[in-house]
MIMARRO-128875 format. One record per residue: residue in one letter; x negated, y negated, z negated of N, C-alpha, C in turn. Coordinates in pm, whole numbers, padded with zeros to 5 digits, always signed. Example, Ala and Ser with C-alpha at 12.3 -4.5 7.8 and 13.67 -1.06 7.14 Angstrom:
BEGIN
A-01319+00569-00780-01230+00450-00780-01320+00330-00780 S-01285+00225-00708-01367+00106-00714-01290-00003-00787 
This chain:
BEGIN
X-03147-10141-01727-03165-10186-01589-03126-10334-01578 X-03233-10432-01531-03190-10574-01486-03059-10592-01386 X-02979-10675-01443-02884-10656-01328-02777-10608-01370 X-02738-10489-01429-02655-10458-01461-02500-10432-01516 X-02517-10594-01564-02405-10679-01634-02339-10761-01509 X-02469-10813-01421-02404-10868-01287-02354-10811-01231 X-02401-10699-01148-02324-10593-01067-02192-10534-01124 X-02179-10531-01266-02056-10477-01300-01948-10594-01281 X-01988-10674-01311-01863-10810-01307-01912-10829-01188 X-01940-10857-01082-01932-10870-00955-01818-10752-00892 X-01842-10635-00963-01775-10545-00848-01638-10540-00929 X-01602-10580-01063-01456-10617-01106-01387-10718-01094 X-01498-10837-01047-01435-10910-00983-01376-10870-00806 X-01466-10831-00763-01444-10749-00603-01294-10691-00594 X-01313-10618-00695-01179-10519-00726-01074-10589-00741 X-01035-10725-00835-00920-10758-00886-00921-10806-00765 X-00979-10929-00664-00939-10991-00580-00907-10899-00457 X-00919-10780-00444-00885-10667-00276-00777-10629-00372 X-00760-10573-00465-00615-10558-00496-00521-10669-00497 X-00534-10770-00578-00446-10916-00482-00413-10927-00370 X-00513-10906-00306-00514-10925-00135-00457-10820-00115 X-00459-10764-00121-00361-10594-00070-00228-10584-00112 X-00198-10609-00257-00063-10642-00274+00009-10711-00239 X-00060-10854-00150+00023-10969-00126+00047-10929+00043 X+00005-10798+00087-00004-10754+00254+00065-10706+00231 X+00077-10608+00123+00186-10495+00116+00326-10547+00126 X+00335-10621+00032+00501-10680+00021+00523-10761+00147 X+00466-10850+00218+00471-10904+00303+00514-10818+00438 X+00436-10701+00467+00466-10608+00571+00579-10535+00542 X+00617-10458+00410+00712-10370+00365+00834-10470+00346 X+00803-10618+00347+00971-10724+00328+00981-10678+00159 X+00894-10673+00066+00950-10643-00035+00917-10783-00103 X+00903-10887-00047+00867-11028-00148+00991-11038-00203 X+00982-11070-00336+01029-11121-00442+01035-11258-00477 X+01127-11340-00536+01128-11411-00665+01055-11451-00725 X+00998-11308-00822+00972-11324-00925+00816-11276-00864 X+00798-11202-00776+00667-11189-00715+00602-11293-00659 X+00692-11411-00595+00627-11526-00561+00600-11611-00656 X+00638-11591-00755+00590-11717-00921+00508-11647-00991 X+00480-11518-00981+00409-11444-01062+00266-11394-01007 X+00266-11402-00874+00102-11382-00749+00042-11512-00792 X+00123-11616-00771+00010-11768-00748-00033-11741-00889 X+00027-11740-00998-00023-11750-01162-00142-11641-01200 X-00108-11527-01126-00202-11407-01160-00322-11492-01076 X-00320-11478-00990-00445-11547-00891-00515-11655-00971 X-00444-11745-01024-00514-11858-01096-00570-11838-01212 X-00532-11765-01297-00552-11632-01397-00756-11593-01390 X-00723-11518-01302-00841-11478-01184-00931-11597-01201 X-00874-11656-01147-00995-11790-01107-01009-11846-01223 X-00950-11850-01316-00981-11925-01457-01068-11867-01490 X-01039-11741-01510-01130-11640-01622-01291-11670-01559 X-01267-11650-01416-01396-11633-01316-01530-11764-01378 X-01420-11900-01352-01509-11991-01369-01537-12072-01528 X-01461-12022-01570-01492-12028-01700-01603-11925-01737 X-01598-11784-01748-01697-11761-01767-01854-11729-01699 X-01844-11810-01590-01981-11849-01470-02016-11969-01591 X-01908-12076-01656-02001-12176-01702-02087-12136-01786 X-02002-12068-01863-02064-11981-02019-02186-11899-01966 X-02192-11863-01876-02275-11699-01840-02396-11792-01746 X-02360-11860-01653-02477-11937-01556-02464-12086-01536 X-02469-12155-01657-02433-12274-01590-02522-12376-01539 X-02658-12317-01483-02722-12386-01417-02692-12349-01260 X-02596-12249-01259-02555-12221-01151-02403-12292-01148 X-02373-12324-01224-02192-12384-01207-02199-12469-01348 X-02154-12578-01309-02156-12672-01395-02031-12725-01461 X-02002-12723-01573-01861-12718-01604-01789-12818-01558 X-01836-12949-01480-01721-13029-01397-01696-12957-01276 X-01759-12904-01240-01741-12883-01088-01599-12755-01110 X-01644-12661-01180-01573-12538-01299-01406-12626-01286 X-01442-12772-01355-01311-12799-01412-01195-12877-01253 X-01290-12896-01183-01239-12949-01034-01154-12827-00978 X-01233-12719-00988-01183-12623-00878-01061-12553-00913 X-01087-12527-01104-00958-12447-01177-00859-12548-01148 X-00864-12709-01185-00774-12782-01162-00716-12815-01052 X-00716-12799-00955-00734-12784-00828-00629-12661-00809 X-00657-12553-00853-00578-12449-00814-00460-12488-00907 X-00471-12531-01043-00334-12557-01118-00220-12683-01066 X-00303-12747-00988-00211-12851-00896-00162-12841-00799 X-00238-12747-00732-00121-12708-00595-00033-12606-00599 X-00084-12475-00714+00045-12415-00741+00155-12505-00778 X+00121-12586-00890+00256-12651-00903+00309-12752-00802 X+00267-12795-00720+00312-12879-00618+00369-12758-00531 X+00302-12627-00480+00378-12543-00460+00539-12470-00509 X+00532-12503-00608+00645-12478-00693+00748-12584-00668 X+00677-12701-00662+00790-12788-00677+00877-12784-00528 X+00813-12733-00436+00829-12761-00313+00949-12640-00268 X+00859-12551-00316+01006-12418-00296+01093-12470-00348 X+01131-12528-00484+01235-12519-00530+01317-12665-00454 X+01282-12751-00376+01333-12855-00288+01342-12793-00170 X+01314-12699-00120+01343-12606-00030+01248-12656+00109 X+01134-12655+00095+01061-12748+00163+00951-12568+00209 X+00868-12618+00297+00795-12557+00335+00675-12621+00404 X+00554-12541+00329+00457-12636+00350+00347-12546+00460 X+00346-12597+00559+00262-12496+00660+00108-12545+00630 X+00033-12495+00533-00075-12488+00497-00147-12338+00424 X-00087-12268+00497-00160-12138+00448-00340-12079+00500 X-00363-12177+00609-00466-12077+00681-00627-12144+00586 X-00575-12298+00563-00663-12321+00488-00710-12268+00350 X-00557-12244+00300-00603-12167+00152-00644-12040+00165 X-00628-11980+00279-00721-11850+00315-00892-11848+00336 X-00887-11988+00382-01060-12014+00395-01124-12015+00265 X-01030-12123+00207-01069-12131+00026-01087-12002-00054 X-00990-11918-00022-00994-11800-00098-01102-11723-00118 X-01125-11670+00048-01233-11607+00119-01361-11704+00012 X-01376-11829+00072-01508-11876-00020-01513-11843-00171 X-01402-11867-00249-01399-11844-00382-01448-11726-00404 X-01415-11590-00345-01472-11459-00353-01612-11483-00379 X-01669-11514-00195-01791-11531-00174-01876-11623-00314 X-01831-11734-00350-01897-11785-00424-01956-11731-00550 X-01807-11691-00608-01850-11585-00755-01899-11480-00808 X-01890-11424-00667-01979-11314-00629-02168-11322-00609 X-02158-11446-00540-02287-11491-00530-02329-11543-00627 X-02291-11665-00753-02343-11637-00860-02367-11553-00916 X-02262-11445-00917-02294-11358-01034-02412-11221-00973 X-02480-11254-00832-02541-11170-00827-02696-11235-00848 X-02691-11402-00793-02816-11484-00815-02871-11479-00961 X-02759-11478-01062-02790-11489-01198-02862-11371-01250 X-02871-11232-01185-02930-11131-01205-03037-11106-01146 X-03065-11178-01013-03130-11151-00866-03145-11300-00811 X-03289-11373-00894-03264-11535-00821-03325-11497-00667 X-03330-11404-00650-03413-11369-00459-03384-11284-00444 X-03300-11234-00340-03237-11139-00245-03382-11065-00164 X-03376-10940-00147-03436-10865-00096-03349-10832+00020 X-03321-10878+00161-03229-10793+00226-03329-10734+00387 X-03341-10653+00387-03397-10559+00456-03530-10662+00551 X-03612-10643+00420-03762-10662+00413-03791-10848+00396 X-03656-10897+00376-03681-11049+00412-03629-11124+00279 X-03680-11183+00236-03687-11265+00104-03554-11335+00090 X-03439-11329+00013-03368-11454+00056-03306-11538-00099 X-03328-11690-00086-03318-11778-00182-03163-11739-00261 X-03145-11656-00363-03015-11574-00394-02988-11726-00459 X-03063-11809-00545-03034-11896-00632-02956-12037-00561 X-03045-12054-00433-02987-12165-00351-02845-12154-00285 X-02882-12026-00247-02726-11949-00181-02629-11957-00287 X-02617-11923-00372-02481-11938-00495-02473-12069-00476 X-02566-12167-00509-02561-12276-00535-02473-12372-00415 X-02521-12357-00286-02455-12354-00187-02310-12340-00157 X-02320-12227-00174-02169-12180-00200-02072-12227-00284 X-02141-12248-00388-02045-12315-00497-02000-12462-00430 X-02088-12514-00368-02087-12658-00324-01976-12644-00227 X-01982-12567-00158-01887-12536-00009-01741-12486-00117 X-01741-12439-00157-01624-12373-00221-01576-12549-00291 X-01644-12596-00348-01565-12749-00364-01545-12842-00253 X-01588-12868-00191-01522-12912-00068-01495-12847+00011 X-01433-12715-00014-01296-12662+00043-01177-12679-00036 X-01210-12638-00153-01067-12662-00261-01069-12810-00248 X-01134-12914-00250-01096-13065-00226-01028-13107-00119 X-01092-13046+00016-00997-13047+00127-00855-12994+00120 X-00905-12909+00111-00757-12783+00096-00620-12845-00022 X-00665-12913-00116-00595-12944-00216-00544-13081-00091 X-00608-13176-00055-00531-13276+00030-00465-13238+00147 X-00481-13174+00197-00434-13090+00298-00256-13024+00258 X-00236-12991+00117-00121-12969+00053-00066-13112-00005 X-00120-13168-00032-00087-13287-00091-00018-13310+00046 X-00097-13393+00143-00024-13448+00279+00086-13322+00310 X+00096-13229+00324+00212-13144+00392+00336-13140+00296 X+00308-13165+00159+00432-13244+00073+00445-13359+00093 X+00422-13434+00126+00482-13576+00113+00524-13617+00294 X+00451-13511+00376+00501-13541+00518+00662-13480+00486 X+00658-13334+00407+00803-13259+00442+00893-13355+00342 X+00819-13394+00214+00978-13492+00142+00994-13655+00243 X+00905-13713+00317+00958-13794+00366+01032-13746+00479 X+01055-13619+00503+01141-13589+00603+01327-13533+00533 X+01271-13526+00443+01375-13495+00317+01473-13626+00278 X+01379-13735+00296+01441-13849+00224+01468-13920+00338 X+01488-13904+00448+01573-13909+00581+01734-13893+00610 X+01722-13744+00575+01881-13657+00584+01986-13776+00506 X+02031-13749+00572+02209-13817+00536+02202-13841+00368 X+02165-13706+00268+02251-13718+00135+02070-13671+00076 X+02003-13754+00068+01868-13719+00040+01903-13706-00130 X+01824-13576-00213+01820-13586-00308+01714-13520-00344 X+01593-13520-00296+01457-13474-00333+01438-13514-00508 X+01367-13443-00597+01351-13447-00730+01425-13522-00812 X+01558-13514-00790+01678-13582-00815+01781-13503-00920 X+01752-13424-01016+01868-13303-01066+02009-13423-01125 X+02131-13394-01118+02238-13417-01156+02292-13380-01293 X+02278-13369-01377+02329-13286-01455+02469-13374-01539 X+02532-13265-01579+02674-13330-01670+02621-13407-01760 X+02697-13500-01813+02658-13581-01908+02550-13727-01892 X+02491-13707-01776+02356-13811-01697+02473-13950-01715 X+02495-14040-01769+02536-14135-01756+02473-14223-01656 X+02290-14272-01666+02235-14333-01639+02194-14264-01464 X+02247-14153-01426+02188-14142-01316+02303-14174-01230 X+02309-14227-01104+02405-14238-00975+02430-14189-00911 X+02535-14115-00888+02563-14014-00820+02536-14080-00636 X+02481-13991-00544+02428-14082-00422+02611-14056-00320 
């Protein structure tokens, strides 16, 4: 059957990302967030998205082109870690609703390649539809969301450390450690 290979990785991709999404509701509603659950969701997620667009380049890459591939993975590996850095300065970055838009598209997108690559024309109830342009589309929108979205975190770190480097005894990315000769104690 044509198709077949798409529809299956479409609907395991479907799967890993509603279980993400469900686990990250669960703990959230039940108060069971973690630690080690908050360093270990963003990594699994990016995980996800690696595997995803890495193998869209390999599998369609007239549908995803390995810069665009290398924008979006990189993209997610920079704001986790700017995320990271930020918890651990004790900062809080109120930019969640956008990375929900991003998300939502990322679904949509990889999904839509991987169904165009099987199906370049959608049949949806009697009406022809361009499956090939639509991925393509999507993919486009899904980068200028992760481009936005990535500045969007960028600015909400550097608004919260210049509010950091205000306070009385500012020591934003500053560690102390015994033995630091060369550093000054503030």
């Amino acid at each position: 059957m044509h198709g077949r290979v798409e529809l299956l990785a479409a609907a395991v991709f479907l799967l890993a990302s509603l279980t993400d999404g469900v686990d990250g509701y669960l703990a959230r509603r039940t108060r069971q967030v973690t630690t080690l659950g908050m360093l270990l969701s963003p990594l699994a997620d990016k995980l996800l998205v690696s595997a995803a667009f890495t193998a869209l380049v390999r599998f369609a890459p007239e549908l995803v082109p390995g810069w665009i591939a290398v924008l979006i993975v990189g993209r997610e590996f920079l704001v986790t870690g700017l995320c990271s850095v930020a918890v651990q300065e004790g900062m809080t970055l109120r930019v969640r609703e956008i990375g929900k838009i991003k998300t939502l598209l990322q679904i949509i997108a990889v999904t839509a390649v991987l169904l165009a690559h099987g199906w370049p024309v959608w049949m949806v109830e009697g009406v022809k539809l361009p499956g090939t342009a639509i991925a393509v589309g999507s993919i486009w929108l899904l980068l200028a969301m992760s481009l936005l979205s990535a500045s969007a975190y960028f600015r909400a770190f550097w608004t919260e450390a210049s509010k950091q480097s205000r306070r009385p005894n500012p020591a934003p990315f500053v560690l102390h450690r015994p033995g630091d000769e060369n550093v000054r104690a503030q």
